[in-house]
TIMIVEX-15263 format. One record per residue (C-alpha): residue in one letter; x, y, z. Coordinates in steps of 0.02 Angstrom, whole numbers, plus 32768, in hexadecimal, padded with zeros to 4 digits. Layout:
N
AXYZ;...
This chain:
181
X651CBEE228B3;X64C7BE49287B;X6422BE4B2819;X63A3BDC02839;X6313BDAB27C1;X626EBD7D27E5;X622ABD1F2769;X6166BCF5276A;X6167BC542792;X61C2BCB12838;X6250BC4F281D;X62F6BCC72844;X639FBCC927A9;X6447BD0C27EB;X646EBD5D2764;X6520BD5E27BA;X653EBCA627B4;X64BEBC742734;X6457BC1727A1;X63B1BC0827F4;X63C0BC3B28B4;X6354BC192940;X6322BC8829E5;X6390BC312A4A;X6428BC5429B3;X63FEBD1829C2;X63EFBD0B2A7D;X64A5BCD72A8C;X64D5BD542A09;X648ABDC02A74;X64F2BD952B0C;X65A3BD7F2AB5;X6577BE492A8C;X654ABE3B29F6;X64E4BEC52994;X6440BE74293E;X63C0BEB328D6;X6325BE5828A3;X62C0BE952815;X6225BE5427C3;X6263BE0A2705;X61C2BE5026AB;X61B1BEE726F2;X624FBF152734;X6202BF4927E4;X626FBF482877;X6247BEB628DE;X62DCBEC4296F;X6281BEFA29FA;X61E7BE7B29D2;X6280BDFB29B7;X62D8BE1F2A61;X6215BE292AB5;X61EBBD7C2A69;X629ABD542AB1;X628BBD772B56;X61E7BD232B73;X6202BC842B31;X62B5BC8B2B9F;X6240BCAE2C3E;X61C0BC312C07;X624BBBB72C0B;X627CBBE72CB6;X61BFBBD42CF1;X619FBC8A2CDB;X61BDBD1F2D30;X6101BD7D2D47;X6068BD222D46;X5FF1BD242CB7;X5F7BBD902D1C;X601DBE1F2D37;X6048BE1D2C6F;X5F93BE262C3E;X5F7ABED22CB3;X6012BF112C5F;X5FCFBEF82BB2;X5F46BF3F2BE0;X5F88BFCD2C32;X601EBFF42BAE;X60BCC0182BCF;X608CC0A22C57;X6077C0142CDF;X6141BFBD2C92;X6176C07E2CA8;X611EC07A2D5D;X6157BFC52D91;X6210C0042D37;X620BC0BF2DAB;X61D7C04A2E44;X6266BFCB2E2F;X62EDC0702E32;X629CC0AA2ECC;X62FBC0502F4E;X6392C08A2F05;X6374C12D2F1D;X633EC11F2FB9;X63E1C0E12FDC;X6444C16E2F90;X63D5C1E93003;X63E9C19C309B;X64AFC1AB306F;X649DC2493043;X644DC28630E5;X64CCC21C3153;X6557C29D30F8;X64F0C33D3102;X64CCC32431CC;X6585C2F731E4;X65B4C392317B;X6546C3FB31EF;X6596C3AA3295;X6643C3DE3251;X65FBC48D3216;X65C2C4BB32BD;X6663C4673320;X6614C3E33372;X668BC36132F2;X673BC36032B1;X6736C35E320B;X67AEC2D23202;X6741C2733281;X6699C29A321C;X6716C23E3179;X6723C1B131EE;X6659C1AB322B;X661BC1BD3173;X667FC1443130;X6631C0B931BB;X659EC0F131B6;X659FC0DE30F4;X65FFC04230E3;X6583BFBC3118;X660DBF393147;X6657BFA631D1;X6621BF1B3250;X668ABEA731F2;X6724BEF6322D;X6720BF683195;X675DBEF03115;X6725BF28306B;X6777BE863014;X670DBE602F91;X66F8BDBB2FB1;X6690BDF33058;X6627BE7B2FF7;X65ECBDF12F7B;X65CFBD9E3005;X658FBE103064;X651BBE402FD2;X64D2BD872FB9;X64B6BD813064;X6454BE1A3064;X6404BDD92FCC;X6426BE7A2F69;X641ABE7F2EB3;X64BFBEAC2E64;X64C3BF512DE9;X64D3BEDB2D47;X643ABE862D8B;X63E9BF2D2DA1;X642BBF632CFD;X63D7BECA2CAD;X6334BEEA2CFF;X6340BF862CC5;X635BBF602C08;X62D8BEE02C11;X6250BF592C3C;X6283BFCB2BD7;X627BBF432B43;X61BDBF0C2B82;X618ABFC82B97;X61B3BFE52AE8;X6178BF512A8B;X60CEBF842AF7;X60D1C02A2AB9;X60E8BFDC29FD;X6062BF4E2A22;X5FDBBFDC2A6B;X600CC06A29D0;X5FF0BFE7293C;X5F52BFCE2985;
């Protein structure tokens, strides 16, 4: 793990390599997997998660940002139970989806249970019915998911994933920004 100090004049030392770092320097630490922690010089507080915050807003700002001003002002105001809402909301869909699979195998189930299926012909039906490129002459190359899933304009799991880690970030430098007041 690296340690970053905050010195403050806010400028940030590596005390790795000896020298000052910018945001944009622990950003791409960040994505090459490294482990950083910031912490205040003075005080020795742990500044990561107001590091990684700060991060991630001025990397949205750059791309012309990613909620109005009016959306992060409610969320201040509201603290971190509206990021936890917005963050339960965003899984929603997914669930759904798992549900509606789930009920497409418990009615086919029941159709073989009472005899009205083979059970080697329900295998077949569940496994069109949950495979959404059936039409497609059921070619699961990957090449036609991806596509498939660009078309559909689907967000991938690592994008979910990401989503997910960024809200979790926001909720809890909220929580830290509404309990020091």
């Amino acid at each position: 793990m690296i340690t970053i100090k905050r010195y403050p004049n806010r400028k940030l030392y590596n005390t790795e390599t000896k020298k000052y770092i910018t945001l944009n320097g622990i950003a791409e630490l960040i994505q090459n997997s490294t482990d950083v922690e910031i912490i205040d010089h003075a005080t020795n507080d742990d500044l990561t998660a107001v590091t990684l915050t700060q991060i991630i807003f001025e990397q949205e700002k750059k791309r012309g940002g990613f909620l109005p001003t009016a959306v992060l002002t409610g969320l201040v105001q509201a603290g971190g139970d509206t990021v936890n809402s917005l963050r339960r909301t965003l899984s929603a869909p997914l669930d759904l989806f798992r549900q509606v699979d789930e009920e497409i195998e418990n009615r086919l189930q029941n159709l073989i249970n009472r005899g009205e299926l083979a059970k080697d012909e329900g295998l077949k039906l569940q496994q069109k019915l949950l495979d959404p490129l059936w039409w497609k002459g059921g070619s699961t190359d990957e090449e036609i998911v991806k596509r498939y899933i660009h078309d559909q304009k689907i967000p991938s799991r690592a994008e979910i994933n990401d989503l997910h880690a960024q809200l979790t970030a926001v909720s809890a430098k909220l929580d830290t920004i509404l309990n020091e007041d």
